[in-house]
C-alpha positions in Angstrom: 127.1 99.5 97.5 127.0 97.4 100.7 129.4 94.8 101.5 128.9 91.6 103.6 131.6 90.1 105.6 131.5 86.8 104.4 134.3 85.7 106.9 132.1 85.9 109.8 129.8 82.7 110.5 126.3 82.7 110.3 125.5 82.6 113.6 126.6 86.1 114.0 125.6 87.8 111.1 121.6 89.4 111.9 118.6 87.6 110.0 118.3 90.3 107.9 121.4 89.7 106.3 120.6 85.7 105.8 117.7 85.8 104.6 117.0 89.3 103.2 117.3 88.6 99.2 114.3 86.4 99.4 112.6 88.5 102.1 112.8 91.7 99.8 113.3 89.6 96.4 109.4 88.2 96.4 107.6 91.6 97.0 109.8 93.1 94.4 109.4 90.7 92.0 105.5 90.9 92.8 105.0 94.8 92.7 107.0 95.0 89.5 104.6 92.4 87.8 101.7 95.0 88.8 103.9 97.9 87.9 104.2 96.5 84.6 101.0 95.2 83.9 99.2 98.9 85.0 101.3 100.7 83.2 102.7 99.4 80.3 99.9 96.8 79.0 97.3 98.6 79.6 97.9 102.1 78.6 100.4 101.1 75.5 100.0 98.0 74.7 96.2 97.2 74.7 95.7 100.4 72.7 98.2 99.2 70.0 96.1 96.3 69.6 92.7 98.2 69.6 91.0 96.8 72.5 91.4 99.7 74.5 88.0 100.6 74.8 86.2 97.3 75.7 89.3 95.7 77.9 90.7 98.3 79.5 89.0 98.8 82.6 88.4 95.5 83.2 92.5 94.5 82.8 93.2 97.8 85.1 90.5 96.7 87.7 92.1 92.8 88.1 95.3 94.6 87.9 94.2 96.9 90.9 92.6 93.9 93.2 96.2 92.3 92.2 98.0 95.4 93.3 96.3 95.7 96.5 96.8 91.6 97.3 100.6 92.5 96.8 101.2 95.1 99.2 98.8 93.1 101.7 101.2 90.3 101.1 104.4 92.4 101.2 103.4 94.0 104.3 103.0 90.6 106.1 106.3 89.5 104.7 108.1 92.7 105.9 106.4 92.9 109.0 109.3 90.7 110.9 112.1 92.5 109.1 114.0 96.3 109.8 111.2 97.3 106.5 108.1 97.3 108.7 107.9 101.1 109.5 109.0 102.2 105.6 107.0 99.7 104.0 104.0 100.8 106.4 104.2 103.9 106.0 104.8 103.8 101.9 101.5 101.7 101.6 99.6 104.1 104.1 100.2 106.4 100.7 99.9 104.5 98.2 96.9 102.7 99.3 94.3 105.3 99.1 95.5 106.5 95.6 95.0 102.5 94.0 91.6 102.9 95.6 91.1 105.8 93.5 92.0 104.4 90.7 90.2 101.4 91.1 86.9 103.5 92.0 87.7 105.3 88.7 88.1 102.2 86.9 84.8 101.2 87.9 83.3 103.9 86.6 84.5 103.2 83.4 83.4 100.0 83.3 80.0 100.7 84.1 79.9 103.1 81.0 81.0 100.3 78.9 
């Protein structure tokens, strides 16, 4: 676990350090709303309460749009910070798959 000198003054200590629980906190906090919503509500709970059918895609595509307004936002939050080049290249991956799975979603919905 990483340690911070609290000893030193702020005026030494690198932005990062300042400011970086609320820099990283937000877009965690925001992906693991999505996270949760994707993939707990919709595949377990929705089906527990039998609107699986007729709700589903609809929750997964908002849910989707949602997802990809988060790493948009993330990424602009990051962009200033030592995260730019992991974050960048993490939502070069994951991008194209939430696509997918919003394509796929669509399909579903138009079979509703």
């Amino acid at each position: 676990m990483a340690q911070i000198d609290t000893t030193k003054d702020s005026d030494s200590m690198s932005p990062e350090l300042i400011f970086g629980s609320s820099v990283v906190g937000v877009p965690i906090v925001l992906t693991a709303v999505r996270c949760t919503l994707q993939y707990i509500l919709v595949p377990v709970v929705l089906p527990l309460l039998s609107i699986q059918d007729s709700f589903s895609p609809t929750v997964n595509m908002a849910v989707t749009f949602f997802g990809l307004g988060v790493i948009l936002y993330n990424l602009n939050r990051l962009w200033y910070t030592s995260w730019r080049t992991r974050y960048f290249l993490l939502s070069l991956v994951i991008f194209p798959f939430i696509l997918l799975s919003l394509y796929f979603d669509y399909l579903a919905y138009l079979e509703m």
